[in-house]
N, C-alpha and C positions, 0 to 999 in steps of 0.2 A: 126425765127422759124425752121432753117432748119440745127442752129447748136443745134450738140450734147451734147457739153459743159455745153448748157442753160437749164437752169431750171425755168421755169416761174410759182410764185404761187401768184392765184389770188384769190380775194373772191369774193361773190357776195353778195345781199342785195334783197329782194323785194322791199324793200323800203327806203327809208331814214332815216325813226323812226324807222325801227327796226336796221338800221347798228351797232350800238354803242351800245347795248343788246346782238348784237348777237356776234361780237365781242369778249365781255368781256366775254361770257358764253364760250367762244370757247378758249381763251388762257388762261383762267383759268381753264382748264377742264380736264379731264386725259390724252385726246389722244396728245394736245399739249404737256403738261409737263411730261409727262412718254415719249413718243415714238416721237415726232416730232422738238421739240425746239434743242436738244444739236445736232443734225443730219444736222437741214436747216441754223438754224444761222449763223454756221461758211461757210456755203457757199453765205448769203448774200451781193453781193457789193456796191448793191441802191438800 
């Protein structure tokens, strides 16, 4: 938490049944695919 370097992105869920809805609604959406994806990816390393 306390290096700089690190970038931690999480999500969250109310529930179980709605994870996988909400999900799909979310990387299919504008803000991932215009402004988020080409940005976070290449700094993903697990």
């Amino acid at each position: 938490m306390d290096d700089t370097d690190v970038f931690l992105f999480m999500h969250s869920f109310p529930d179980i049944n709605s994870r996988e809805p909400m999900k799909a609604r979310f990387y299919e959406g504008e803000l991932w695919g215009r402004e988020l994806e080409l940005g976070l990816m290449p700094m993903i390393e697990k």
